[in-house]
DSSP file (Angstrom, degrees, kcal/mol; ACC not computed):
  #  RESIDUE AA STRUCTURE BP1 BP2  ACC     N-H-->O    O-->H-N    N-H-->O    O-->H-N    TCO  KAPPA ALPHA  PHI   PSI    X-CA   Y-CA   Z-CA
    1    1 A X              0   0    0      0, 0.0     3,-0.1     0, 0.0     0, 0.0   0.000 360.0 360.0 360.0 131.6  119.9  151.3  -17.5
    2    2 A X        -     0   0    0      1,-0.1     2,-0.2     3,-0.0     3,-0.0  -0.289 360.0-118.8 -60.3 145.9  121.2  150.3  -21.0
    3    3 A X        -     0   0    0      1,-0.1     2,-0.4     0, 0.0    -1,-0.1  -0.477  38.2 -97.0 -86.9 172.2  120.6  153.3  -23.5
    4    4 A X        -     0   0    0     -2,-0.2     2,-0.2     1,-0.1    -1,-0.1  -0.523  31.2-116.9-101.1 150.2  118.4  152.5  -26.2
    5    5 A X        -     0   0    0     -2,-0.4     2,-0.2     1,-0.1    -1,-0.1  -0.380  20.2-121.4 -91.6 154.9  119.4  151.5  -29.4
    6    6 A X        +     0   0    0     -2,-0.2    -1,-0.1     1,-0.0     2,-0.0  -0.485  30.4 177.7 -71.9 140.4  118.6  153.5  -33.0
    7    7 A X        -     0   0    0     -2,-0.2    -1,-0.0     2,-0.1    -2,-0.0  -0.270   9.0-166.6-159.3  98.1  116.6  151.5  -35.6
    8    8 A X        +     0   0    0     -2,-0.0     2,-0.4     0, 0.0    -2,-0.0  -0.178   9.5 175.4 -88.0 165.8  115.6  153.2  -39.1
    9    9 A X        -     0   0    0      2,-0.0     2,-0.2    -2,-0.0    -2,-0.1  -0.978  14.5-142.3-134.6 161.5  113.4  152.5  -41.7
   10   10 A X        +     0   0    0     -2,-0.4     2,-0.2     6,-0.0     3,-0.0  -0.938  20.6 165.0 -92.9 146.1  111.9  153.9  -45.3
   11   11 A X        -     0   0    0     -2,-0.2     2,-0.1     1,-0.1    -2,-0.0  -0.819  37.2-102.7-137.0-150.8  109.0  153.8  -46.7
   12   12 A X     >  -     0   0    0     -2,-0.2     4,-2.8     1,-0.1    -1,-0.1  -0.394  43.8-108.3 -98.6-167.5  107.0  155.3  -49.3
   13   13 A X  H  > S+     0   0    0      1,-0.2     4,-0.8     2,-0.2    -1,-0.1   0.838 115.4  59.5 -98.0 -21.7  104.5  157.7  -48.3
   14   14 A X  H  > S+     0   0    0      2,-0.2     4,-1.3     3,-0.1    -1,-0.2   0.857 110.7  47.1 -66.2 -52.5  101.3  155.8  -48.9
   15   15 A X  H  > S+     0   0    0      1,-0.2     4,-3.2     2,-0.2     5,-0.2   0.990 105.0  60.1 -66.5 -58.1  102.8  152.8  -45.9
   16   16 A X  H  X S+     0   0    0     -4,-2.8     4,-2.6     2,-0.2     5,-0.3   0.915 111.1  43.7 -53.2 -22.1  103.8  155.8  -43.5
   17   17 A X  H  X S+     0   0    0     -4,-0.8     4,-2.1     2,-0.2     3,-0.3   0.964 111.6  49.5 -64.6 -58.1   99.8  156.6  -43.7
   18   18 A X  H  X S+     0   0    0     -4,-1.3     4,-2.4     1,-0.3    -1,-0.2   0.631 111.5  53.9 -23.9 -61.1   98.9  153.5  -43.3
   19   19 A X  H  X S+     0   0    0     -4,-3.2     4,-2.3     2,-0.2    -1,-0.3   0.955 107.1  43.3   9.1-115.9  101.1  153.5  -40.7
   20   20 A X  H  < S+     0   0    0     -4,-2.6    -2,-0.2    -3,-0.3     4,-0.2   0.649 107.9  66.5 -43.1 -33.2   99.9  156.2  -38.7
   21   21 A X  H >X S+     0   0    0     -4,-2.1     4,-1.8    -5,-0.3     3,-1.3   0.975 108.0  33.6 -52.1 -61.8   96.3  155.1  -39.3
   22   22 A X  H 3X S+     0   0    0     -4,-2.4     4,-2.0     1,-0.3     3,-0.4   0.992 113.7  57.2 -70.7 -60.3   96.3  152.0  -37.5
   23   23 A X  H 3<>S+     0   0    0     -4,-2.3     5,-2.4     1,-0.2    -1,-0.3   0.681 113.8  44.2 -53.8  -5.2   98.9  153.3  -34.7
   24   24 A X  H X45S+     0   0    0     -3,-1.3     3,-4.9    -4,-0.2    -1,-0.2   0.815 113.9  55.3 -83.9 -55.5   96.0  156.4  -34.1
   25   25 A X  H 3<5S+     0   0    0     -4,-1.8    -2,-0.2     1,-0.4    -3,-0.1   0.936 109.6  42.0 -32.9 -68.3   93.5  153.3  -34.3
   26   26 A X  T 3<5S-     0   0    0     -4,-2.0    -1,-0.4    -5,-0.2    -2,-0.1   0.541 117.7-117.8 -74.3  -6.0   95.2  151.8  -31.7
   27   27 A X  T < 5S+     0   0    0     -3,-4.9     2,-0.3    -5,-0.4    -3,-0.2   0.920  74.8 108.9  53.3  49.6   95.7  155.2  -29.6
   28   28 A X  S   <S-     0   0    0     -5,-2.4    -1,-0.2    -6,-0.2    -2,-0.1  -0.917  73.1 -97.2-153.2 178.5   99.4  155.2  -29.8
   29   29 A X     >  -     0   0    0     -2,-0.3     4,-3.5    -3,-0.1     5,-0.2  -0.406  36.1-114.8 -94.8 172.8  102.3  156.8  -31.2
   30   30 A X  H  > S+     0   0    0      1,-0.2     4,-2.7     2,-0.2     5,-0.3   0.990 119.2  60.1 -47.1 -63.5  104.4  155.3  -34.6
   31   31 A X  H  > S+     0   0    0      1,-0.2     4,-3.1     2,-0.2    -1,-0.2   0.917 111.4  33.7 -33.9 -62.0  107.1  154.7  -32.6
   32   32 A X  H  > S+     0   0    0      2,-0.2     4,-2.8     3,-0.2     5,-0.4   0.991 115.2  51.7 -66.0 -43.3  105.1  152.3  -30.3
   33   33 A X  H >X S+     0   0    0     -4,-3.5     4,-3.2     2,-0.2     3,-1.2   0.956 116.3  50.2 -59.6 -74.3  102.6  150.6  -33.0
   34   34 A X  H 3X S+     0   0    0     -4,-2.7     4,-3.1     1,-0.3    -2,-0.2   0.833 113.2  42.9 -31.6 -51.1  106.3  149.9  -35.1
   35   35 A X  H 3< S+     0   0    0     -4,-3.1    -1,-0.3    -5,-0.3    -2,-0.2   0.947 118.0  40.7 -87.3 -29.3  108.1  148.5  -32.3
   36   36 A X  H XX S+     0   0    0     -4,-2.8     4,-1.6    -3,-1.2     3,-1.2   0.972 111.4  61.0 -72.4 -45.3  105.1  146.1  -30.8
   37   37 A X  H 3X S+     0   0    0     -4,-3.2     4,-1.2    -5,-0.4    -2,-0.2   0.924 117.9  29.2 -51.8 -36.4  104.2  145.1  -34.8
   38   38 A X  H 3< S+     0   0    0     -4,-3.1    -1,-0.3     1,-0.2    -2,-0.1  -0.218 114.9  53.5-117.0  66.6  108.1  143.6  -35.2
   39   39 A X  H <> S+     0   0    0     -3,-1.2     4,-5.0     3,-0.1    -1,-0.2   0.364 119.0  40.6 -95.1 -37.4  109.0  142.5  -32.1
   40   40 A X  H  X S+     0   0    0     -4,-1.6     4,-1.9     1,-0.3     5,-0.2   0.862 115.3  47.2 -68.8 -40.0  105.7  140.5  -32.3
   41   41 A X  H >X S+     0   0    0     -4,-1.2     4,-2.7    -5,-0.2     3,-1.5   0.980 119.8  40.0 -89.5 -72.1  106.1  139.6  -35.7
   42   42 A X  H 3> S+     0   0    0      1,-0.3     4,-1.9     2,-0.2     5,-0.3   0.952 109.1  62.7 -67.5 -40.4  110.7  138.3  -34.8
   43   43 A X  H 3X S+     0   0    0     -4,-5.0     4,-2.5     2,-0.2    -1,-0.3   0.941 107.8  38.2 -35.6 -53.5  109.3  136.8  -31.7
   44   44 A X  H <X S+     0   0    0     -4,-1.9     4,-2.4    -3,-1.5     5,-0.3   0.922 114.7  57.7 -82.7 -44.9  107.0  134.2  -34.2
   45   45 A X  H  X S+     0   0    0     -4,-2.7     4,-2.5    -5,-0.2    -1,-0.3   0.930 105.3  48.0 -33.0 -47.0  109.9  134.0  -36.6
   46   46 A X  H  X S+     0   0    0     -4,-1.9     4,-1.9     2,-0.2    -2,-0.3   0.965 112.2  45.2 -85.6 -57.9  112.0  132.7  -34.0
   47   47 A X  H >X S+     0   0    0     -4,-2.5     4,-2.8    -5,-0.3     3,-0.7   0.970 109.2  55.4 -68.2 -34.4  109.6  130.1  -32.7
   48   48 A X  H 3X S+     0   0    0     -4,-2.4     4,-2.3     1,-0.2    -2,-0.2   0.907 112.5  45.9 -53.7 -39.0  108.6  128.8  -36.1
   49   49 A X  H 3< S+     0   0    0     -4,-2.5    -1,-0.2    -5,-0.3    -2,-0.2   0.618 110.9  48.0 -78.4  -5.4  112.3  128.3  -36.7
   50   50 A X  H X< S+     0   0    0     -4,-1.9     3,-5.1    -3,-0.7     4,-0.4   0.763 115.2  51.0 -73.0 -76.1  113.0  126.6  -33.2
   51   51 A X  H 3X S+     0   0    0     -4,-2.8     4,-2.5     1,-0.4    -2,-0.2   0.859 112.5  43.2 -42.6 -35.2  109.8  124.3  -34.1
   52   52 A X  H 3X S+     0   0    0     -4,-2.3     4,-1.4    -5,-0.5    -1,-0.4   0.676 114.3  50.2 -79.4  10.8  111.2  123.4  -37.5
   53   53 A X  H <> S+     0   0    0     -3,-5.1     4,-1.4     2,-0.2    -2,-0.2   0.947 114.8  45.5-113.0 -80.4  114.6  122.9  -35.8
   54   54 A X  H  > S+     0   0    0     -4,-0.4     4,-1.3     2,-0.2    -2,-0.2   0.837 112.2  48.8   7.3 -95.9  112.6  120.7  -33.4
   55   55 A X  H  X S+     0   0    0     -4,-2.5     4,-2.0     2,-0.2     5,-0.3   0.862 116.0  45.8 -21.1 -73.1  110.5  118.7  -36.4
   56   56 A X  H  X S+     0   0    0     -4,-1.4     4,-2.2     2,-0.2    -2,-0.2   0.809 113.4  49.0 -51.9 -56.7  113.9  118.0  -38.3
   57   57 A X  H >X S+     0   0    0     -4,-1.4     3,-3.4     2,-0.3     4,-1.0   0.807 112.8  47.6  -6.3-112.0  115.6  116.9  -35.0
   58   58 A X  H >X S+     0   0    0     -4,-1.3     3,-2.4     1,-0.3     4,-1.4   0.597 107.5  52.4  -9.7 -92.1  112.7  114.7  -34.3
   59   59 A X  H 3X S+     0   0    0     -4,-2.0     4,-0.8     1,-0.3    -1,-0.3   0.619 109.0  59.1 -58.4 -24.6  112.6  113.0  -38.2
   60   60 A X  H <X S+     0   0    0     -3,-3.4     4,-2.4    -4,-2.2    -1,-0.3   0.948 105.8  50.3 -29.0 -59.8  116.6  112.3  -37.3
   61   61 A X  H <X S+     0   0    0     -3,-2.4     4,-1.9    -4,-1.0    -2,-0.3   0.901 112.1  36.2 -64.9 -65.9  115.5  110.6  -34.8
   62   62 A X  H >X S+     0   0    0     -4,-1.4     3,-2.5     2,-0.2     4,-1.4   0.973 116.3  56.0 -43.4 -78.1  112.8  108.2  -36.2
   63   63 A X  H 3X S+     0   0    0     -4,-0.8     4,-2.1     1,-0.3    -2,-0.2   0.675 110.7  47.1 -28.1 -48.3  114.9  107.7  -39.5
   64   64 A X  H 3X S+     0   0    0     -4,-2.4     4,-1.5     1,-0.3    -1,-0.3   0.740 111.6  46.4-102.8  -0.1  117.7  106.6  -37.4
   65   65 A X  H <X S+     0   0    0     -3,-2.5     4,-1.0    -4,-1.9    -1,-0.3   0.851 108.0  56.1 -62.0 -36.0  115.7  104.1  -35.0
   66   66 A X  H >< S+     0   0    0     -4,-1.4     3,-0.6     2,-0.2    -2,-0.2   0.990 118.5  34.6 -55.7 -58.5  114.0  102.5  -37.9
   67   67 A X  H 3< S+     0   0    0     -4,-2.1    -2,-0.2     1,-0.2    -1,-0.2   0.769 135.5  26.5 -54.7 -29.3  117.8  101.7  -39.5
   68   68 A X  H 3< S-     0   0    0     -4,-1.5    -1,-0.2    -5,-0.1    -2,-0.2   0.129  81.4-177.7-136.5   7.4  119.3  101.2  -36.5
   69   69 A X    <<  -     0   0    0     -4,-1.0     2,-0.2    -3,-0.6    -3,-0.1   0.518  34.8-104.3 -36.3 160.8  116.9  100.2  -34.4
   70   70 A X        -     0   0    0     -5,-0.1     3,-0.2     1,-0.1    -1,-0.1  -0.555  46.1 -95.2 -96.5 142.6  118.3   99.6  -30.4
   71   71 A X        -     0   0    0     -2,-0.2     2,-0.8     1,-0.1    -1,-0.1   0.215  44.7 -97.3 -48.3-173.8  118.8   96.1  -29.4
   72   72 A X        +     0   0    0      4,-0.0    -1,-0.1     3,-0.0     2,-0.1  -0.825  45.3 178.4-101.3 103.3  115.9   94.4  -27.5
   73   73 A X     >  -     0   0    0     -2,-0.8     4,-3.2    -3,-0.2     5,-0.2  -0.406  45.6 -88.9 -94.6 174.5  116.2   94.3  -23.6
   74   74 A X  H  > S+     0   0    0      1,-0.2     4,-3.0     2,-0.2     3,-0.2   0.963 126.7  59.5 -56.5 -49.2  113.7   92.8  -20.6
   75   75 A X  H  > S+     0   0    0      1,-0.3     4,-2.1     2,-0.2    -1,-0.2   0.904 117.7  33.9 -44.1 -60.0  111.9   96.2  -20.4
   76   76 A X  H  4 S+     0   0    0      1,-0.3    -1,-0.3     2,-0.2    -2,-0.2   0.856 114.9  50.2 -78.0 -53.6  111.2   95.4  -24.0
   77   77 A X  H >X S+     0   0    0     -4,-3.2     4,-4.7    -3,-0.2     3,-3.3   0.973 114.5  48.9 -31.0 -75.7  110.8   91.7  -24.1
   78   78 A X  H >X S+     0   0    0     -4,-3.0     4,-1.9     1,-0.3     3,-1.1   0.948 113.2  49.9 -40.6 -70.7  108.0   92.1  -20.7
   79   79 A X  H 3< S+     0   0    0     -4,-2.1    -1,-0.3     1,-0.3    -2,-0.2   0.319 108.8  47.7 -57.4   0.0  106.1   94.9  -22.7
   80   80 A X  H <> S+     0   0    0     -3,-3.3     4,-2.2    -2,-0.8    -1,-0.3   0.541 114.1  47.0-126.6 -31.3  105.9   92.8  -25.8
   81   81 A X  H <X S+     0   0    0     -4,-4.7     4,-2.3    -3,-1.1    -2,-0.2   0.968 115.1  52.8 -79.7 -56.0  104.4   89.2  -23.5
   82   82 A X  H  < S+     0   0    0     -4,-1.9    -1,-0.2     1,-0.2    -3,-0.2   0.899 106.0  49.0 -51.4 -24.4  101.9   91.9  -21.7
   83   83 A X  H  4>S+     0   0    0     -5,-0.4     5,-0.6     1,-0.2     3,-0.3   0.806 110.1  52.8 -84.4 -19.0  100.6   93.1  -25.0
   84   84 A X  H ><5S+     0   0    0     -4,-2.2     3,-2.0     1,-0.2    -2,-0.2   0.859 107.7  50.3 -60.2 -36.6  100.0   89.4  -26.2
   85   85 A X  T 3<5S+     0   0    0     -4,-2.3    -1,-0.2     1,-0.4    -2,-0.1   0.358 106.2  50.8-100.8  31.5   98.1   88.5  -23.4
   86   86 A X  T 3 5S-     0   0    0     -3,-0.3    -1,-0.4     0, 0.0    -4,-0.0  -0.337 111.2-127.8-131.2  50.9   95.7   91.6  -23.6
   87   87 A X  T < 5       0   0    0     -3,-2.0    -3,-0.1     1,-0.3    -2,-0.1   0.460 360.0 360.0 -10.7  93.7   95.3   90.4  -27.4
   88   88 A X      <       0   0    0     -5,-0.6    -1,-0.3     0, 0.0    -4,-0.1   0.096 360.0 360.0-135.1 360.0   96.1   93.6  -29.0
């Protein structure tokens, strides 16, 4: 089993109540309320910055099909004579 790592913080003394209120609220020690509030808290960091990673990625993409758009092949050709003849 890995040993567990150190991780300190300050605050003022009015946040450690605050603190300690909710983590009693919650029926649990500092220790526990602290470490589920930022795990929860870098976990959602971390996907909002995959998903904007994601977005830009994605708006590459478009931009550079619109400039560049990929030649026309049969797939593309068929798909363009079936959508005439179901006038759309």
């Amino acid at each position: 089993m890995a040993r567990a790592a150190r991780l300190e913080i300050r605050t003022t003394p009015k946040q450690k109540k605050l603190i300690e209120k909710a983590a009693k609220l919650r029926g649990t020690s500092v220790t526990r309320f602290v470490l589920a509030e930022v795990e929860q808290a870098a976990t959602d960091t971390i996907q909002e910055a995959n998903l904007l990673e994601l977005r830009n990625e994605d708006r590459r993409v478009f931009v550079e099909a619109l400039l560049n758009p990929p030649m026309i092949n049969e797939a593309l050709k068929a798909a363009a004579v079936r959508h005439k003849e179901m006038g759309l």
